[in-house]
N, C-alpha and C positions, 0 to 999 in steps of 0.2 A: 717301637717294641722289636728287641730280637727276633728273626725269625730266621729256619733252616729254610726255608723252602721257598722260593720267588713268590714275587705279585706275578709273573704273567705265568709263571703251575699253576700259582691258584685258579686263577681267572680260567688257563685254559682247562682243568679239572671242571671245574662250575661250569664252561659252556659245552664240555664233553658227556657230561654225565647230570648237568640240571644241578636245581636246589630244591629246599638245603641237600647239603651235603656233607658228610663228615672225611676228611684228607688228615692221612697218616704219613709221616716218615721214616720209616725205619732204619735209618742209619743213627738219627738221634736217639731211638729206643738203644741203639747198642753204644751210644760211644756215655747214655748215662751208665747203662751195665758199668762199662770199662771204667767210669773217672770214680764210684767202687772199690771195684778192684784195686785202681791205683793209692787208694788211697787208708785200706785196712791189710790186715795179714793176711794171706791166702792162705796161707798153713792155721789161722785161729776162726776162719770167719765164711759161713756161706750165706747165700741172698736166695729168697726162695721170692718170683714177683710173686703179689698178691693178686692176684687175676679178675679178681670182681670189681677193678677198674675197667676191663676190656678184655672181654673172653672172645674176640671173634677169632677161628683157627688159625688164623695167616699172622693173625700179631704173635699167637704162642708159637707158632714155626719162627719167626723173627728170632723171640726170648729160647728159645731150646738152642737152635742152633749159634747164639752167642754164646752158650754155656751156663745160662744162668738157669737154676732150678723154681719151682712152683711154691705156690700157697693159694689152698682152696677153700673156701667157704660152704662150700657144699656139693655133695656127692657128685652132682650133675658137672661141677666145675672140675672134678676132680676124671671123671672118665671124659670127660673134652680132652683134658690134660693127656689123659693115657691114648685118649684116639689118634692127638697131636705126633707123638712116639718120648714123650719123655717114659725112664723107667720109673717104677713104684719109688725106688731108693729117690730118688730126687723128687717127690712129688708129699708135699706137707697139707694137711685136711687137718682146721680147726673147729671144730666144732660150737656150734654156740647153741642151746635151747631145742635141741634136736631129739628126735624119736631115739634110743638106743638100737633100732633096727639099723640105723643109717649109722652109726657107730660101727655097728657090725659088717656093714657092707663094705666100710673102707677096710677093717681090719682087713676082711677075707682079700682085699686088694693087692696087701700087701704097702699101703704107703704108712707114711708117718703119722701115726692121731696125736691129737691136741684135744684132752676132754677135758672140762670146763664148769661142772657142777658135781656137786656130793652125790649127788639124787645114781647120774651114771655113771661114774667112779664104782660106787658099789656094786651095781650092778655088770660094771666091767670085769670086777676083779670073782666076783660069784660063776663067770662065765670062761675066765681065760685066766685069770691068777696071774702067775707068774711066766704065763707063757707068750709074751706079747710086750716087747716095751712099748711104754707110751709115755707122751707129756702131758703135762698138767697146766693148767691156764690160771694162774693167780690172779686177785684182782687186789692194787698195790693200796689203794685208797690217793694215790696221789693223781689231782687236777692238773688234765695238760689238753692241748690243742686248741683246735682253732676257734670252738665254739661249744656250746654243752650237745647238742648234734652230735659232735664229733669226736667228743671226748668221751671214752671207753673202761678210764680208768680209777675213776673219784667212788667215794663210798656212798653211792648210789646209782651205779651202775647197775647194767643185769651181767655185763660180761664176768667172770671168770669166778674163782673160786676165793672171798677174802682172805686175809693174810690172815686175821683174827678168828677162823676155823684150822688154823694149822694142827690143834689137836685132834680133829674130827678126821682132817685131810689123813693125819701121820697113821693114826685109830686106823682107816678105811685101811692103810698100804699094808700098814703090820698083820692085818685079819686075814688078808688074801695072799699075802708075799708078793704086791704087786710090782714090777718092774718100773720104776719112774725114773726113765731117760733122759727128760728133759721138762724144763722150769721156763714157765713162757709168760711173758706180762706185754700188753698193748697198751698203751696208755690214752690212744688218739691220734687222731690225725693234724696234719699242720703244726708240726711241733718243731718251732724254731731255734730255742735254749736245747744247747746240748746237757745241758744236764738234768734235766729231765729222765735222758738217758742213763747218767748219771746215779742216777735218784735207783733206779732200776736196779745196779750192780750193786748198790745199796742193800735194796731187798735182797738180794739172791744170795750175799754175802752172809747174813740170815736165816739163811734158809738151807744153801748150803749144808750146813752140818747136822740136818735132820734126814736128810736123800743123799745118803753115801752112792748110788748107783746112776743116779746124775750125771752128764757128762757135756749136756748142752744147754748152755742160758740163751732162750730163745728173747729179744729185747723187743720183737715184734718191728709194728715200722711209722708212720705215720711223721718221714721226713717233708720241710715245710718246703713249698713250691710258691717261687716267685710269679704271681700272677699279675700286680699290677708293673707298671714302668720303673724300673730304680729299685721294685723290693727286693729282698735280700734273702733266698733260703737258708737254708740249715747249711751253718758249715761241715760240709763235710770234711775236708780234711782234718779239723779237729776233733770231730764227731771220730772219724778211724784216730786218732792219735789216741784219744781218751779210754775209748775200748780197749784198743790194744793194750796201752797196759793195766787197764782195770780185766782184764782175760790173764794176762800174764801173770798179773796179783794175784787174783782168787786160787789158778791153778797150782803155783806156787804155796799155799797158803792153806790149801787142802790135801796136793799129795793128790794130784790126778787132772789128766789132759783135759781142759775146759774149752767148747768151740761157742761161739758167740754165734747167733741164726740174726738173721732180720729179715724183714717180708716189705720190702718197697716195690707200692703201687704206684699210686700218683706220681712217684718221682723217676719212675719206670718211661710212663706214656702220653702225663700230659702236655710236656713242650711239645711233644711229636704230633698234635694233633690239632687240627683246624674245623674251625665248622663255618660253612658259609652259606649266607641265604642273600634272597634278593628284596629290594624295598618295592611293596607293592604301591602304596600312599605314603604323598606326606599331607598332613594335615594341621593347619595353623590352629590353637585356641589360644588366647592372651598371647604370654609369652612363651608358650611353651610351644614348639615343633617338633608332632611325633612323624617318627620315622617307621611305620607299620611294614612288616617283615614277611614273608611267608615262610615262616615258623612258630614253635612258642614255646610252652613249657611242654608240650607233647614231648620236643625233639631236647630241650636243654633244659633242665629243670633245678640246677643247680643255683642259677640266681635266687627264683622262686623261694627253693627249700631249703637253705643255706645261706642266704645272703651275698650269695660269693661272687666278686668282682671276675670279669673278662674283659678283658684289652678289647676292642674294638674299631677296626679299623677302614673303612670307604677304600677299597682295591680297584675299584674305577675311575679313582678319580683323587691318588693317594697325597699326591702335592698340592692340593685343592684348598683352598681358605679355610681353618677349623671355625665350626659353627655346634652353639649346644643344642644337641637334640634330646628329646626319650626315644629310645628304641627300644618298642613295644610289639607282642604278639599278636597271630590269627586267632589266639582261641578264644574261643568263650569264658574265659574267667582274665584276670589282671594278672599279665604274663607282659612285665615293664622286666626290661636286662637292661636299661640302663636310665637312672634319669641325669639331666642336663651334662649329657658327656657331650665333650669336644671333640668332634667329628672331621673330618674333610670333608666341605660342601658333600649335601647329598643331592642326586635326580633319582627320581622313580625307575626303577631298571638296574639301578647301583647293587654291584654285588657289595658285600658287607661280610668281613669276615671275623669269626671269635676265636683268640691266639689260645692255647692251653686249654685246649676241647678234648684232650685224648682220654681222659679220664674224668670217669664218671655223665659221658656226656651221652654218647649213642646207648652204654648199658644201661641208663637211669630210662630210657625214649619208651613211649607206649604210643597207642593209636588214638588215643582222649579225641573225640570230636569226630571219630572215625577217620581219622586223616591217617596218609603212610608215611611209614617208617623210613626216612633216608637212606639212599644209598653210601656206603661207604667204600672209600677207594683209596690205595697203596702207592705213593711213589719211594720203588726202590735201584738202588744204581739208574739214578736219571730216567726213568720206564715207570709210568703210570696203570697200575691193572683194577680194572673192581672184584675186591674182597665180599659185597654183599649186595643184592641187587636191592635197588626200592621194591616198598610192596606195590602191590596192585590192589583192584579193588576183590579179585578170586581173593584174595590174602586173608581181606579180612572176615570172607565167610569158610575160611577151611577149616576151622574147628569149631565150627554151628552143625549142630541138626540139618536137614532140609526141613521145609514145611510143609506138613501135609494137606494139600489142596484140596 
């Protein structure tokens, strides 16, 4: 498996700072920004990361000071964002199934909204009318990603506004004179056919000609990430070829500068991230050798809830004979990350690391079992620093009551 960042960082990260552990790189988070860039119009297209892959502040200092703008899922992610120093102007709040207070709160922000249901549309424009552009979240009816999980976009979704209330939608904008800036569809995550995307400029071509005031097709994001050996993400360069001229088209074709948005997460941060833990047991039954961890679905929970494969690989011992193991968790419930994977010999003490941890791995982590939360730690320009301390056990009573004795 590719990787930026050596077996002996790893190793000496894990024996600096304990396990598990989650290891960041931040020069991959930027040169994915960059190959982007390289590969869309600057002048058609901006990337806002999606953040609710990895909110901790040091990785948004990383993404700001690359240049790339935001995408927040919720208020709290959104004033992280402004704590970081990005401006409002760069800083995009979608909204899903949310109180219209927390609508409000962004407005008074000042960043970009993205609302999402009829219900606070109306109640947007009863409040602010014409005085507030905002986008609008369609939901396209079309299946795409990596699992029904994950996919955000089929006609039975909760996400966004269906295509087949566009009269209800148009109704709501013409009662209020409401500004609608911009036209946003997600489809899902792990989305490897570019035309899927595709599919998207489809709709918006569509739709188009009912929101004269439109200026941005937001395509959302949910590019696929190679996570096992030899797979294959999302072409990007044809993924930017297609756009471009499906932006060039439309703009052309309506008589007004059209910018294309997309909000990549996972494609953002999860090469750049590592998690590693140590084998506490191995324990023989029949054929099967598990390889018992100290971790579990507390710290990774993506196997569990998703299905989703990690590369796995023995850093102690990486030239070592492959041998199939399960490697399975501490917890109390069945927390297996992998069955009969081909291993390098394991010993008890073996660090063990899991490639494409950067996303969705520490933010998904809770204390299940009452166990802490790993520390997580940064190597940048060759210099390793910790971003987050482990908890302790103070940790996990600072937001209890005392008891009254």
């Amino acid at each position: 498996m590719k990787s930026s960042l050596t077996y002996d960082q790893l190793k000496s990260a894990a024996s600096e700072y304990g396990t598990p552990l989650y290891v960041y790189h931040a020069e991959k988070i930027v040169s994915q920004y960059q190959n982007l860039l390289s590969h869309f119009s600057v002048a058609n297209t901006r990337f806002f990361y999606a953040c609710k892959a990895l909110t901790n502040i040091h990785i948004l200092d990383i993404v700001k000071r690359a240049g790339c703008n935001i995408d927040c899922s919720s208020i709290n992610e959104a004033k992280l964002a402004l704590h970081v120093g990005f401006e409002p102007q760069n800083i995009l709040y979608t909204s899903n199934s949310v109180s219209f207070d927390e609508i409000c709160e962004a407005i008074y922000l000042g960043i970009h909204v993205n609302i999402d249901s009829l219900s606070n549309l109306e109640k947007f424009g009863a409040k602010f009318g014409a005085t507030y552009p905002i986008g609008v979240r369609v939901r396209p009816n079309i299946m795409a990603g990596g699992n029904l999980k994950i996919s955000t976009g089929h006609d039975k979704s909760k996400f966004g506004i269906p295509v087949t209330q566009l009269d209800e939608l148009k109704a709501i904008q013409k009662k209020y004179n409401i500004n609608i800036a911009t036209l946003h569809i997600h489809t899902g995550s792990e989305i490897k056919d570019v035309a899927v995307f595709i599919k998207s400029a489809d709709v918006f071509d569509n739709l188009l000609e009912h929101f004269p005031t439109v200026n941005v097709l937001d395509f959302g994001g949910g590019f696929k990430v190679p996570y096992q050996p030899d797979e294959k993400g999302t072409d990007i360069p044809l993924l930017g070829a297609e756009v471009n001229k499906a932006i060039e088209y439309l703009s052309k074709k309506y008589g007004r500068k059209l910018t294309a948005w997309f909000e990549p997460g996972k494609y953002m941060v999860s090469e750049s991230g590592y998690f590693i833990a140590q084998v506490n047991v191995l324990k023989k039954s029949g054929d099967i050798e598990f390889a018992g961890i100290n971790t579990g679905l507390n710290h990774l929970i993506r196997p569990m809830f998703y299905d989703a494969y990690h590369h796995i690989d023995n850093i102690s011992n990486p030239d070592g004979d492959k041998q199939p193991y399960a490697v399975v968790g501490n917890i109390c419930e069945t927390d297996t990350f992998a069955w009969d994977r081909e291993i390098p010999a394991i010993k008890e003490g073996n660090f063990l690391v899991f490639y494409n941890a950067g996303a969705y791995g520490y933010e998904m982590s809770s204390n299940y079992n009452a166990r802490y939360k790993p520390a997580q730690v940064l190597f940048e320009n060759g210099v390793v620093k910790l971003i987050s301390r482990r908890d302790t056990f103070e940790d996990l009573l600072l937001l209890q009551t005392p008891l009254n004795k």
